[in-house]
Every structure is written in C-alpha cells, then in structure tokens.
N, C-alpha and C positions, 0 to 999 in steps of 0.2 A: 334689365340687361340679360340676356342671353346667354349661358353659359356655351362655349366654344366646343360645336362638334369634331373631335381632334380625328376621330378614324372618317369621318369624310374628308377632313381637312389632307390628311395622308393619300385616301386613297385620290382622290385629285392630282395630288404632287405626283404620285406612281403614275397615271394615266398623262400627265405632262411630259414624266422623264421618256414612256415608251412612243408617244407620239413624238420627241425629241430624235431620239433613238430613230426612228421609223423617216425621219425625214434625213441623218444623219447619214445611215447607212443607203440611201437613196442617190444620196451628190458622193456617195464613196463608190457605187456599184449602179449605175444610172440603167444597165441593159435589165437587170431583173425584173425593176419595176415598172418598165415599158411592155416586158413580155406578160407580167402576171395584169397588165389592169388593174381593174377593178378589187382584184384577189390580192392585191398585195397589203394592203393594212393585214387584212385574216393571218397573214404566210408570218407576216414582225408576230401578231400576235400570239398563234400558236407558236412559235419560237420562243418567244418569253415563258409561255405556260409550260413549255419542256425546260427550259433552264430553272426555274421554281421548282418545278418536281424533281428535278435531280438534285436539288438541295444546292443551288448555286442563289442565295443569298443577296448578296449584294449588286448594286447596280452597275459599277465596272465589270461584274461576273458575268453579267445576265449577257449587258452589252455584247463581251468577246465572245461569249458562246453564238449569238445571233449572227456573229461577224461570220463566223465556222458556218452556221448553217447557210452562209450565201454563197461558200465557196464550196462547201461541198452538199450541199443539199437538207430539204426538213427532218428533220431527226435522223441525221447522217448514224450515230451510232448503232442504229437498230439493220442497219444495212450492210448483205455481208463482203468483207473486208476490212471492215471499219471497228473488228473485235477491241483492236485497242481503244479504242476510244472508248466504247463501252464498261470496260475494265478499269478502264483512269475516272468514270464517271460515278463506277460503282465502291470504288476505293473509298477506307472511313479512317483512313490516316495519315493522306494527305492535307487536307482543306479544300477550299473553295476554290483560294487563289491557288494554290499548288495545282491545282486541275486545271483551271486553265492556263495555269503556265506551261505545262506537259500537254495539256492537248494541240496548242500555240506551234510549239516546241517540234511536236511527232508530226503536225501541219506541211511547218517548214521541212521537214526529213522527204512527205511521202509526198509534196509538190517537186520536190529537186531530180526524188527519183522517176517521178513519170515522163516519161517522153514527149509526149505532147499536150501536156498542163497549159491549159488557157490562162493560167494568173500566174505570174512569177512570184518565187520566192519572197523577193524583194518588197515585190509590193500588197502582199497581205502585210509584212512585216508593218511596214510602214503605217498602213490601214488598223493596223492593232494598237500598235504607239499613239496615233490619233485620237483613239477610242480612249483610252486609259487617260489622254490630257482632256478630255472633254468633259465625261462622267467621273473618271476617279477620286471627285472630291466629295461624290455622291456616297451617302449609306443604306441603309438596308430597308427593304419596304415597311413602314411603320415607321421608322426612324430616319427618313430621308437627307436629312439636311441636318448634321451632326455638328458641334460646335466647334469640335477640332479635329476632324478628318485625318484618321494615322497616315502613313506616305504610304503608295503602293508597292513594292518592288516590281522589278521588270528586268533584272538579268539573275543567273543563278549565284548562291551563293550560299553554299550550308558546308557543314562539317562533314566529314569523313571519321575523325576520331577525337577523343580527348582520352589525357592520361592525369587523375589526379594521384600522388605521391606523397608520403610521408619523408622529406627531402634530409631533415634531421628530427630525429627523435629527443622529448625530452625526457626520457626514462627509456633505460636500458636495460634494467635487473629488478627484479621485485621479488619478496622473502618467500619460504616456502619451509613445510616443516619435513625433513627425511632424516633418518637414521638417528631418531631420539633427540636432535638436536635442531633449530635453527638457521637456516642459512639462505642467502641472496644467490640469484641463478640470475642466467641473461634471457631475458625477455625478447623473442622474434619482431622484428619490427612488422606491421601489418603490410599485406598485401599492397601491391597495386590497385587503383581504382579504373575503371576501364569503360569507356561511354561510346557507346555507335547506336548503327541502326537496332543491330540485336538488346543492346542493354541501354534501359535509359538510365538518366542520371537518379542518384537516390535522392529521397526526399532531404533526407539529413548525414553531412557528413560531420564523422566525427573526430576530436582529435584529444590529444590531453596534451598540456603544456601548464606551463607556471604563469605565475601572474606579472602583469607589467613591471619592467624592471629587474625581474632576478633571471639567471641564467642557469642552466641553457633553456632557452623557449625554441618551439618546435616549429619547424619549417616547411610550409605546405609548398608543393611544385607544381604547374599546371604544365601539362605540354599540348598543341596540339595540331592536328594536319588535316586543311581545307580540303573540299571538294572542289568548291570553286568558289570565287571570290568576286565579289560587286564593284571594290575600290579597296584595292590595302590600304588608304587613310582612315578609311572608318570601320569595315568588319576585313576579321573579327572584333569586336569593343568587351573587351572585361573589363568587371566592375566589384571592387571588392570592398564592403561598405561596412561599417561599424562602428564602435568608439574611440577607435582611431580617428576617424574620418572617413573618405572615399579616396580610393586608390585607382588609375586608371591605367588600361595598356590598351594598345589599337594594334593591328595591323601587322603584319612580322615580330611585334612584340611579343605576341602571344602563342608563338611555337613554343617557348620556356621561359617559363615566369617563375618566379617565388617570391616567396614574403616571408615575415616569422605571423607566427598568430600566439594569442595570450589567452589565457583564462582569466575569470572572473579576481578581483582580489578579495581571498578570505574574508570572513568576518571574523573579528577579535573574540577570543573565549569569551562566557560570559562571567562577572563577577563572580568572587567567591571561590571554594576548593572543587575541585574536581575537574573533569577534562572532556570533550566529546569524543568518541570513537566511531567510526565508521559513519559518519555524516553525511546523507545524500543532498551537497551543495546542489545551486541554482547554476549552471552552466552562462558561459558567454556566448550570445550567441550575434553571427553576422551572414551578412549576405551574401553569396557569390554568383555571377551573373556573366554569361557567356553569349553577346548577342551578336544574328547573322540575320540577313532575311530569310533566311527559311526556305528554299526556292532550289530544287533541283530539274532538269531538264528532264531527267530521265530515274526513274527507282522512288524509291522510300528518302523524304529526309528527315534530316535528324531536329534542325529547329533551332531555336536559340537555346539554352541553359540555366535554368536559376534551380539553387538549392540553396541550404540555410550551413554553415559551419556551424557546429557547437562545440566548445572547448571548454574540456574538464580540466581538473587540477591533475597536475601527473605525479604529487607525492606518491611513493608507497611507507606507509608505516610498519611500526612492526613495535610491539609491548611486550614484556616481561614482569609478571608480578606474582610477587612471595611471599606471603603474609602467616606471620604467628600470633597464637593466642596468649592471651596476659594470662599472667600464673592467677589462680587462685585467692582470692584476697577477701577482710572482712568490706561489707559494703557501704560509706560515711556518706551520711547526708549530703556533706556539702562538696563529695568526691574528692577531697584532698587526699592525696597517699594511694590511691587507687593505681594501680599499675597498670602499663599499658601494652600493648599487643605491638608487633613492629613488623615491619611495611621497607621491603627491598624493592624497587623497579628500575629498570632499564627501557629505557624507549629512544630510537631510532626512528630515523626520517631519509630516505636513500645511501643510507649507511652511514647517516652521520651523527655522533649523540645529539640528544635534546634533553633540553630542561624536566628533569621525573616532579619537579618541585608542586606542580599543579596538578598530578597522579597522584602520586605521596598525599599531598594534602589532601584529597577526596575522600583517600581513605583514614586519615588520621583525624585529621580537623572536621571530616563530613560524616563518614559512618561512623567510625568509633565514638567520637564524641556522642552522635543519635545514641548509639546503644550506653554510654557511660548514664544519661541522660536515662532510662530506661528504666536501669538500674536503680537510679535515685528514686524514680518514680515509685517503683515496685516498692522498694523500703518504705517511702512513705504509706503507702497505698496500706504494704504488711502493719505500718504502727497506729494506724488512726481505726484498724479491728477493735472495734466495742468489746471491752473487759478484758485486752491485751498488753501485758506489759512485756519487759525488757526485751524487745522486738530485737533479732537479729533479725542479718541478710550475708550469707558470706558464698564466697564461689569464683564463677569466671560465666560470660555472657560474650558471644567472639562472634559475630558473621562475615562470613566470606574469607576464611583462612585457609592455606596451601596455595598450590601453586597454577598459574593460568599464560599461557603464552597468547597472542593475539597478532595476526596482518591484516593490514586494508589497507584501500585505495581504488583508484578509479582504473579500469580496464575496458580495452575495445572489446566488444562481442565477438560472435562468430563471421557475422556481417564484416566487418574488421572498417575499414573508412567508411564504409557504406551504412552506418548505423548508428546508434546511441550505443555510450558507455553504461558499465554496470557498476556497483561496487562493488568489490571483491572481497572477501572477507573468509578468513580461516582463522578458527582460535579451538583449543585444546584446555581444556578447564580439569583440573584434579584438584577440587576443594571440599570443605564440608561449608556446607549456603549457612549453616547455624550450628556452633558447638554451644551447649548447655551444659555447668555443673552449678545448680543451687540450690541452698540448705537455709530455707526459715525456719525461725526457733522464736518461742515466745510464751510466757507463763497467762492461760487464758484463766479469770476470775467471775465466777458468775453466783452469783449471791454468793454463800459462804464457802462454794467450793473452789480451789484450786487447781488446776492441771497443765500440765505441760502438752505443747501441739509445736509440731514438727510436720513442715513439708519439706518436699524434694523432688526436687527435675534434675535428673540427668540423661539428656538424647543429643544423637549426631544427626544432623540431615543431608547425605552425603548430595554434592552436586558435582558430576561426572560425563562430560558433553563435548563433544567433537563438532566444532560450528564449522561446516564447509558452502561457500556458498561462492562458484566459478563460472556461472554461466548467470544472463540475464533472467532466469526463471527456475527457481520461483520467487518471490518476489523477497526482499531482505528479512524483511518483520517475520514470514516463519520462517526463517532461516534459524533466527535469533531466539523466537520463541520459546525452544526447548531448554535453554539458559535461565528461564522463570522458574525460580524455585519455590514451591509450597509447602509450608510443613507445621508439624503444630506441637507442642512442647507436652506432656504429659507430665503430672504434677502425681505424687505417691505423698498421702495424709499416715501420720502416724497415731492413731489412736488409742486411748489407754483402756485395754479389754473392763466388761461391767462384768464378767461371771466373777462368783466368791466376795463381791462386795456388800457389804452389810445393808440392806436393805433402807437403812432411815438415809444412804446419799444414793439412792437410785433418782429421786428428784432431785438434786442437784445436776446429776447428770443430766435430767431430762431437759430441766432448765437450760444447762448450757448448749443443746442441742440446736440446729435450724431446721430438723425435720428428722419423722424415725422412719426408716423404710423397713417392708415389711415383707418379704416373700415367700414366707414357710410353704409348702407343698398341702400339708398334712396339717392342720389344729383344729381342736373342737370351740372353745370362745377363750383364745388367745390373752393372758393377764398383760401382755408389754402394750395392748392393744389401749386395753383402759387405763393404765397408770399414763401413758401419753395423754389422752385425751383430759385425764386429771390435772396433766399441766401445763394443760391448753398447745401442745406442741401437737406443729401440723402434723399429718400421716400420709403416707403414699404406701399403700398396702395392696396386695390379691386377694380376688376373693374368695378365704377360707374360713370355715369356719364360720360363726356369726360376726366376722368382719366388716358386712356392708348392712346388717341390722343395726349395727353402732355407727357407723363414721356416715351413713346414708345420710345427705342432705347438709352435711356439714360444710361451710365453705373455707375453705383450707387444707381439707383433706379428702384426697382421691382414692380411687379402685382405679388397678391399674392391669393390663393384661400380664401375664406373667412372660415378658419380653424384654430383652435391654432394653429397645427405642422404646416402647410404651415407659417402663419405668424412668428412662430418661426425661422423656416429654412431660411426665408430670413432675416430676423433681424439678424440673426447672419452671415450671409454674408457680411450685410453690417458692422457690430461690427468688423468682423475680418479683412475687407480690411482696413479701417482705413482711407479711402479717401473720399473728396468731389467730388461730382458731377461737371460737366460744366454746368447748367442746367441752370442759368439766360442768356446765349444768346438765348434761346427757348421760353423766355418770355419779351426779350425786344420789341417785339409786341405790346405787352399788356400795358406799357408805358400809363402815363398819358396824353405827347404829341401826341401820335400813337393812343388813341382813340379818342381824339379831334379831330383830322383830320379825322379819319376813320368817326365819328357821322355826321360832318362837309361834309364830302365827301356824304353823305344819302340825306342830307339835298337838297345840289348842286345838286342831282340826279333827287330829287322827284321835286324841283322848275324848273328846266330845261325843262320838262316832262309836264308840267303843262299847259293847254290852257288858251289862254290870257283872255275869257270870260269864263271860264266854273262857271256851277251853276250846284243844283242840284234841282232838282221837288220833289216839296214836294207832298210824298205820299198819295193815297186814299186814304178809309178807305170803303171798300164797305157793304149793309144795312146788308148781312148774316154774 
C-alpha cells in the first residue's frame, strides 16, 4: 500500500476551490467573462496569486479579494487612487480578515460616492455575503478542509476601551521603619489599568487579596465601551475562569462588572519550633477573557482580551525580636542547671497580634538548645583528651542576641495591575551572630609528669545589617545575603613556660608534647632540635643551622618556610597524621657514650701525631 501523497492531495483540493471560485464569480458577474474569453481563467488566476502574496491566507480571503478585483479591476491596489487600499493590504496589525473587512467596507464608501458607479452598493454587498456562505467553511491552502471551521464574522465589532480597577483593596497600610521606631502608614491603592488601541492588555494582572473565606478580599472591576457591536446577546462575552468556576457576562453586562478574587490558601508551618519569614508563596492564578470579533470597519482594532490574574497574599507582617545571653555557668554533661538566654518577640499581621509561640520556640527550643547541645559536646570532646583529667568547661556560648526588627509581604510593582508582585521586605538587625566566653581547665598527665592546660575563647562577631528590599529587583536572596554571618572563634592555650626547669623533666615535657615548632632566625646545630627527635616528637622547624642535616628524610618532621601559612600548613600535617616520628635512631650518635669516645678518639689523634721533642720558639719582636 501506498503511503498517501498529502501535498498533491492539497494542492488538488486548492486547484478545485479556485476552479469553484472561477465559475462562482462567473454566474455572480456574467459580463466579465464574456468580454475576457478565453483570458478569463489567467484574470481568476493571477487574482488568486495577488491575494497569496499579500498574505491573504485563507480561502474566504482569497475569494473576497478576487470579488474586489472584478469590480474594480487586476490588482486595483497598485492603481493610483486606490492608496488606501494599498495601505489596508500593507498593514501587519490588522489580519487577514480585518483586511478584507476594511477593504469591503472603504468599497462600499468609494461605490456610494461615485456618480456614475455601474455596480450598486447593494449589490457587491450582497455578492460578498454570498462569497463568505459559500467558501467560509473553507481553510487555509495546505490545510483546506479543517475539522471545525471557527465562524467568520461579517459586521464590526471591537472595543474602543477597557478599564481594569482595583474596585476594593485588601490591604491598606503596611509597616515601615521612621524615626527609631516602627509604625504602619496607608498604602496608595494602584493605578488604573487602561487597555485601547495605544496599550494592549498586560500579560499578567496582578492583585493581592486573602484567601477563600477570610475578609476583606479584593475586588477587581472591569468596565468597558464598544466600538461597535455584532449582537449585544453575545459580544462583548467575558469570561472569568478558575477555582471558583467559570463566571460569565454578555452584552451591557460588561460596561461594569466586579467580582472578589482570592489568593491561594497558605500552607500550614512546618512541624516543629520556628517560623518562616518572608516566603515567596505560589500565587493563584485565573483567566480573564474579553471576547468580540475583532472586526472594525475603519482604523486599528483592538481584538478580543485574554490575560492571566494572579493573586498574592495581601498579609503585611511585621517582627520584633530581643534576645539575651545566659549568664555565665559551669558546663554539666547532662545540661541540667545550665541557664538559659531569654527571647522577647512581638509579631503582627495588619495590625493585629499573632501567636510569638512559634518565634519564641525557634529560638529557645531550636537554636539555643543546638548551642546547649554544642556545649555538651565540647565538654565531652575537652574530657576524652588522652592523659586529661578533672576536665572543666565553664562560660556562656549565645548566637543571635540583641535586637532585630523585620516587615514583609507581598506588593504591586511599579507596573502596579499590570504586572507581578514582589516581596517586600525591610528589617534592621543590631546583634552579635555569636557572643563567646570559654574557659577549659584540665590536669594533663603524661608519663610521670603533671601540668595544668588551660584554654580560652573569648570573641563577639557583631552582625549589623539594614535588609531593604522595595522594588522587584534585585532579586530577594541577595537582598538577604548580607544577613549570613561568618565567623570563627579564636582559642588562647596557656602554657607552662620550660626555661629554668631542671633538665631531667625537659623529656617529660617533650613527651607531653604533639609537636615542637621551631623558628629561630640565627642557630648553629640547635640542642631543642635533638632532645626532640630523642623523643621521637614530631618537628616543624626553618632552615637553620644544621636543622635539615638532622630532621632531612624523616617522616614526621618538616622544613618549613619561615612563614605563618607555610608554618601553618605543616603544623597541621603533622596534627592530622597523628603519628610519632622514628627520629631518636638519627640521634643515637649523639649519645653521651658516643661523644666521649668521639672527644676521646680527637685526643688519641692529636697525641699520636705529636713529636716526641717538639717545642715551640718564642717569637721576635722586631725594633719597627
């Protein structure tokens, strides 16, 4: 079987419709095709080839245009008089049909006004209406024969104007921070929305209202005034479509209309302490539809109307939060008796309190507890230190204390109905992001020596930020950004000084050591170099002295540049491998037996060497 040639199968159909066409307009205008003969197929055909190239489409198009060229001639437009025509052919914002409705239209005008017109008004009219019930169910070359052929129109009937309105607002006031203080101001309601030939409709209006059920919700208004009308029973037809339903008006109905419109309904916080602030919900969104045929006789028209409504939430919020740090305390494994920091807020919702119970908690039952938790941690962390006993932890650990005001909520743009909402968000932070006071204590034991080790963190990491964000740009997230606080604690080790200590516990110390860092400027072969490596404790040294003659090859122990970041970077090599060196077999050399014998072995060298008489002559001293 044959798969079916579809663009012959088309062009066939097109050459049927124009042969149709050609014998139609024949028994409609019988004197033309007596005078042209034989020329008259060519006269249909090059007719059709002008109405193709001027982009007349369809086969009702083609038809009326062919109608025109029998009353006033082959490509009448190009002939002078007939500017308008040419103008209405060359237009890219009317359409197809708008064109030949206006060319129809200025037909009948410039037949009425001639004097001596061989065709009456009347009956081209007649002759077009014919045309339209004959081919108007017809579609487009290629696609001839459409399954459900839209209706054609055939009188005028478009718009002159539409007015959309924000008819009741549901927010009137929203917060704002002046003179040190908080307070709610009245909110302008948005513009007019204003649709003709000059403005078309926007893609998206916008609005904020509350959710189904609660009050007051916001009330959109349509108004608006025909050009001309086809049938006041059916256009204008609006259509306002959603989760509602479909809402309908016809005809006189729709010079002033309203409705209420809603937003989406919230979603419930999620489990647990805390709250969201400034959340950019998913809008409601619906359809609004404003249809006419589209069809004026004379100018520019405007068309039918569709755009999309989207309705935000029209809460404005507004926060207050005050938070202090817990005093100072020892720190108990199991955190009982631990004292706690305290958390004041106030929160509003168009002026009216709200539950602070899911604020509060975030920060009592969410952060705090994280940092009590922290705390625990650290202590244990401080008491499972290898040769650590009576571990203290005592202090205070507090994030995000002092004070932070905060508004949001959802606002029209600049655009004002004619556009999407923003969030709007303003807050004012005077906090420290981390107050730190801690003080480890612990008796460290390493073979038979004893010592006390003490650290301590004490830092503030102030966080001081003015969040304003009023316009849809730029976008919320770096608005917010500079409210990320970074910071890092500094820790201060107390160590118990080695000078003046008696030489037989300088290996204890060595022992209790994790590493001996080394950066003298100036040594010739450094003694701290080899009692280390005597006991086996890693090195991170410069190279001075015959310091890389010794520690050269050893794995555990670096040369390092004489740099913080270099001396950093190896410190923490050795911190992280966790291993001792092998380093006293490179120093049993050095042995107290091994230079006796070595000094010993000098001695034997130079006596050996030595002449059995030698003396020496005492020097001149000559007169100059």
């Amino acid at each position: 079987m044959q798969p079916q040639d579809t663009d012959s199968a088309e062009q066939a159909a097109w050459d049927e419709f124009v042969g149709q066409l050609s014998t139609h307009l024949a028994a409609q205008w019988p004197a033309l095709p007596e005078r042209l003969g034989e020329r008259y197929a060519a006269f249909v055909e090059h007719a059709v080839q002008q109405a193709e190239k001027r982009g007349l489409d369809s086969a009702a198009a083609v038809a009326r245009y062919v109608n025109l060229c029998f009353v006033w001639g082959p490509s009448f437009q190009d002939k002078p008089g007939f500017e308008w025509a040419q103008g209405l052919l060359a237009s890219q914002r009317i359409g197809p049909w708008g064109i030949l409705h206006q060319l129809m239209h200025r037909s009948l005008v410039e037949l009425q006004r001639l004097p001596d017109a061989r065709i009456e008004p009347a009956t081209l009219l007649a002759a077009d209406e014919r045309l339209i019930d004959t081919f108007g169910h017809l579609g487009k070359r290629g696609a001839l024969r459409p399954p459900e052929p839209p209706p054609l129109p055939r009188r005028a009937c478009d718009l002159e104007a539409v007015e959309l309105r924000l008819l009741e607002p549901a927010v009137a006031e929203h917060y704002v921070h002046a003179g040190g203080e908080w307070q709610r101001v009245a909110l302008p309601p948005p513009a007019s929305l204003r649709i003709d030939v000059a403005n078309a409709a926007p893609r998206i209006v916008g609005v904020l209202s509350r959710a189904p059920g609660e009050r007051p919700q916001a009330r959109l208004q349509l108004r608006s005034r025909s050009h001309a009308v086809c049938d006041d029973a059916v256009h204008p037809a609006l259509r306002f479509a959603g989760p509602h339903g479909l809402w309908l008006w016809h005809g006189h109905e729709t010079r002033a209309v309203s409705w209420p419109v809603a937003t989406r309904a919230q979603p419930a916080p999620a489990a647990g302490p805390g709250s969201a602030i400034a959340e950019e919900t998913t809008p409601e969104t619906t359809l609004l539809e404003l249809q006419v045929c589209g069809l004026r006789d004379e100018g520019e028209a405007i068309g039918s109307l569709a755009t999309q409504v989207w309705v935000w939430p029209s809460a404005q919020w507004w926060l207050e939060v005050r938070r202090q740090a817990p005093a100072a305390a020892p720190v108990s494994a199991d955190g009982q008796g631990t004292p706690r920091g305290v958390t004041r807020c106030r929160l509003e919702c168009d002026g009216q309190p709200h539950d602070v119970a899911p604020v509060r908690d975030g920060f009592e039952q969410g952060l705090d507890a994280a940092t009590q938790q922290a705390l625990q941690r650290l202590l244990s962390a401080w008491s499972a230190v290898e040769g650590l006993t009576a571990a203290r932890l005592e202090g205070q650990l507090a994030l995000l204390v002092g004070q932070a005001g905060f508004t949001w909520g959802w606002q029209l743009g600049a655009q004002g109905l004619g556009g999407r909402a923003f969030m709007r968000l303003l807050g004012e932070i005077e906090m420290q992001a981390c107050e730190a006071e801690l003080h480890f204590e612990g008796e460290l034991a390493v073979a038979d020596s004893r010592s006390r080790i003490v650290l301590r963190c004490a830092a503030k990491a102030p966080l001081r930020q003015l969040l304003r964000r009023e316009a849809a740009e730029p976008p919320l997230l770096p608005v917010m950004n500079p409210a990320l606080a970074r910071f890092r604690l500094p820790f201060e080790v107390e160590l118990l000084p080695l000078y003046n200590q008696p030489h037989s516990q300088i290996p204890l110390y060595m022992n209790a050591c994790d590493v001996l860092v080394f950066t003298s400027m100036y040594e010739a072969s450094p003694c701290v170099i080899k009692e280390a490596m005597a006991c086996n404790l890693p090195i991170v040294s410069v190279n001075v002295g015959d310091v890389a003659e010794r520690i050269g090859g050893i794995e555990g122990c670096h040369l390092c540049e004489p740099t913080p970041r270099d001396v950093a970077l190896k410190l923490r090599q050795v911190l992280e491998s966790g291993r001792r060196p092998d380093s006293r077999s490179r120093v049993a050399e050095l042995s107290l037996r091994n230079i006796a014998h070595r000094v010993m072995a000098v001695y034997d060298q130079v006596r050996s060497a030595r002449p059995e008489h030698a003396y020496y002559d005492k020097p001149s001293h000559s007169s100059d």
